[in-house]
C-alpha positions in Angstrom: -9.2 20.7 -21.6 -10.9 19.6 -18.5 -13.1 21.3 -16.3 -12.0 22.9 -13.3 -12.0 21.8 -10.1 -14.9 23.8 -8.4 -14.1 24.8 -4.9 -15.7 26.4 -1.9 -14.4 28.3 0.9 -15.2 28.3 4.5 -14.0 30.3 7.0 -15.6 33.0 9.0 -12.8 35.9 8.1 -13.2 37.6 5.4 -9.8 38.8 5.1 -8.4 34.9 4.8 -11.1 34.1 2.2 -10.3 37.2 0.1 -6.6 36.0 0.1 -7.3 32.2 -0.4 -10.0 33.0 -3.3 -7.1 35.0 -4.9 -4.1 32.6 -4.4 -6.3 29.2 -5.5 -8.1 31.4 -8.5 -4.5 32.6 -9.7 -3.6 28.7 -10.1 -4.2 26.6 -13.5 -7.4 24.1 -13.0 -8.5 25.9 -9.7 -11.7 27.7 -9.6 -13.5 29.2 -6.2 -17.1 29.2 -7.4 -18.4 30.7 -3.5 -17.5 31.3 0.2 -18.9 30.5 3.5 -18.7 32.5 7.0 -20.2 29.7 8.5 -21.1 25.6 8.9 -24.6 26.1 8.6 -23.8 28.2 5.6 -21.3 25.9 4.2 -23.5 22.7 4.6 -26.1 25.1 1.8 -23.6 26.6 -0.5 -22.1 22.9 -0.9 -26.5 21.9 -2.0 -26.1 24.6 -4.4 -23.2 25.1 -6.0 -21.9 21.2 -5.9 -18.3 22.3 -5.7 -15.5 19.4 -6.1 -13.5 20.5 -2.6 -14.4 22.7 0.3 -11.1 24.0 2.4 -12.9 24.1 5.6 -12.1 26.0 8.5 -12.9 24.2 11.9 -13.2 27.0 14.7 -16.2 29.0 13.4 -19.7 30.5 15.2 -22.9 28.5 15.3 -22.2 25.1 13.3 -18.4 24.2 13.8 -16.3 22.6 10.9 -16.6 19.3 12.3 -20.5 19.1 12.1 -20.6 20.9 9.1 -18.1 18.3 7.3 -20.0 15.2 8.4 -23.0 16.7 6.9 -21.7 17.6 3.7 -20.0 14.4 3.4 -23.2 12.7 3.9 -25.5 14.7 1.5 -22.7 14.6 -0.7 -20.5 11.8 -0.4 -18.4 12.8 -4.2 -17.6 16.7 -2.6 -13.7 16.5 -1.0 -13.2 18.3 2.4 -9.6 19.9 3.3 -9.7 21.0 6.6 -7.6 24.4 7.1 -7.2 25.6 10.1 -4.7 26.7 13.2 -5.3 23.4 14.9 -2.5 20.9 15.5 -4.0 18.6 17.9 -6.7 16.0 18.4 -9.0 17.7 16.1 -7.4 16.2 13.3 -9.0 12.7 14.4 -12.0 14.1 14.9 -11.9 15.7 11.4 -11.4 12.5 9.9 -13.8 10.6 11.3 -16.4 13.4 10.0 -15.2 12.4 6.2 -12.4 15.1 5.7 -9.9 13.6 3.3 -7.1 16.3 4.0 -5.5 18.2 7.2 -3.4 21.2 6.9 -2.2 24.0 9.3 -2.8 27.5 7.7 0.7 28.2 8.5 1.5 26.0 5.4 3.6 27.2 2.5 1.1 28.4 -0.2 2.4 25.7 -2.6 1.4 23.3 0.4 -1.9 24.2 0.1 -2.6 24.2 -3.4 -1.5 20.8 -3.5 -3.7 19.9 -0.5 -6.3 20.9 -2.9 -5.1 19.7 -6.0 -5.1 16.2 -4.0 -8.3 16.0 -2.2 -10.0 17.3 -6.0 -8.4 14.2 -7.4 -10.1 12.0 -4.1 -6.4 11.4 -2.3 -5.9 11.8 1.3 -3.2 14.5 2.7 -2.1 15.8 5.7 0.4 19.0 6.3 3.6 17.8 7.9 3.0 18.5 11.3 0.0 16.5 11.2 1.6 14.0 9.6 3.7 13.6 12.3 1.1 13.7 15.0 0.0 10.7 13.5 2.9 8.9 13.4 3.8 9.7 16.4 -0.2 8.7 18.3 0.6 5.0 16.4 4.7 5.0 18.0 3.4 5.5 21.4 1.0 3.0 21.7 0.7 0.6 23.9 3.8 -2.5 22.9 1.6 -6.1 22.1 1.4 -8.4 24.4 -0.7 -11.5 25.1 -2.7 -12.5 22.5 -1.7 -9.5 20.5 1.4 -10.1 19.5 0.5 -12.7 17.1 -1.3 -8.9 15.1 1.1 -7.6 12.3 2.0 -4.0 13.3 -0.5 -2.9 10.7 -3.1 -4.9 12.2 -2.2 -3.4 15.9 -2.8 -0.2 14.0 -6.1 -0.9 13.2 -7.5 -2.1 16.0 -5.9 0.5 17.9 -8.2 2.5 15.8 -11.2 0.2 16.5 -10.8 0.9 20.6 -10.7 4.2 19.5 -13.9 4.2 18.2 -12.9 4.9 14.7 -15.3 3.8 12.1 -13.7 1.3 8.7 -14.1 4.6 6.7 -12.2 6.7 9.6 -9.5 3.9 9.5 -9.3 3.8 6.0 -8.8 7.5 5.8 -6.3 7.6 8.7 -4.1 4.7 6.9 -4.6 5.9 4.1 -5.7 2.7 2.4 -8.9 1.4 0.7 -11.8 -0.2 2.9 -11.7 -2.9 1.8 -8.2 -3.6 2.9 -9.0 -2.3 6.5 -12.1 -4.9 5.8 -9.4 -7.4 5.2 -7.2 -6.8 8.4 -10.6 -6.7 10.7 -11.2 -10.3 9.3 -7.4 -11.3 10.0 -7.9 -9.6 13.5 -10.9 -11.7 14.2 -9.2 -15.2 13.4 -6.0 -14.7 15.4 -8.1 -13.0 18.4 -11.1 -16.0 18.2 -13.2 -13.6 18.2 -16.7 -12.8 16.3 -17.1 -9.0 16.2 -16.0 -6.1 16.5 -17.1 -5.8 20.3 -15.3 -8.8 21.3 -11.7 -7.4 19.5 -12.0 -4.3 21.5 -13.0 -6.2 24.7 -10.0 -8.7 24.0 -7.6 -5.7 23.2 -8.5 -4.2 26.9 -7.9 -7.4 28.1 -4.4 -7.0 26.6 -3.7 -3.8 27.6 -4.7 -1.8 25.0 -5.7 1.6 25.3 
């Protein structure tokens, strides 16, 4: 039988964390090995205990959830962050471009966020529904192609919509949900039809065009 997945909790209520730790401790292959109050305190529990997933909490005192996941992710680039929180907006950007590999509301169904966790253990990305939908929805409003842009696939547009948001290959990866090395791929496609021969000229060629 394999191990369990190891996972830590942050969140700066007690209550939530008692009720988490019992809901993902009641589940087959779940085990919380320790809880957090806080980043700072996160970002040392996740040194010590080397846990497989954190659920991390983003609105905390001291070191936020943001911060705290980009340092854990780079210290430990193996450990799976599921952000679990109340917020429904941009954070969820922001999150991913820290190295979170899930995004759920904590007004999710239990089941919902077992299988968050179940999924960012086994090194998936996952978002909650409502998230999911405010990323469909940033890529439906975008800008429509024009000038040189419309020669892009609408995958492509989607990426270097990303880029002039100042997401990194990783972030876009994450967003897309699709290996680097196919976001590598587009960015090379993206350069060719744009004549371009970075990354600075694409995003300066993309304003040209209109893109925001």
């Amino acid at each position: 039988m394999p191990a369990p997945r190891r996972i830590l909790i942050v969140d700066d209520h007690s209550t939530f964390r008692l009720g988490l730790t019992a809901l993902l401790n009641s589940e087959p292959g779940l085990q919380v090995v320790g809880e957090a109050a806080t980043g700072t305190q996160a970002v040392a529990a996740v040194a010590a205990l080397r846990p497989d997933v954190v659920v991390m909490d983003l609105n905390m005192p001291g070191l936020g959830g943001i911060e705290a996941t980009q340092r854990i992710v780079q210290q430990q680039p193996n450990v799976g962050v599921l952000v679990l929180t109340m917020f429904d907006d941009e954070h969820v950007f922001a999150a991913m471009r820290a190295g979170a590999r899930g995004y759920i509301l904590k007004t999710a169904q239990h089941a919902e966020i077992v299988r968050a966790v179940r999924a960012v253990g086994d090194g998936e990305v996952i978002f909650g529904q409502p998230v999911a939908d405010q990323v469909r929805t940033f890529f439906a409003t975008a800008p429509q192609p024009h000038g040189e842009l419309v020669e892009l696939t609408a995958r492509e547009r989607e990426v270097l919509t990303l880029m002039v948001r100042g997401e990194s290959n990783a972030a876009i990866a994450r967003i897309l949900v699709v290996s680097p090395k196919t976001v590598r791929n587009h960015i090379t496609s993206i350069f060719r039809k744009l004549d371009v021969a970075d990354r600075e000229q694409a995003i300066l060629r993309a304003h040209e065009s209109g893109l925001r």
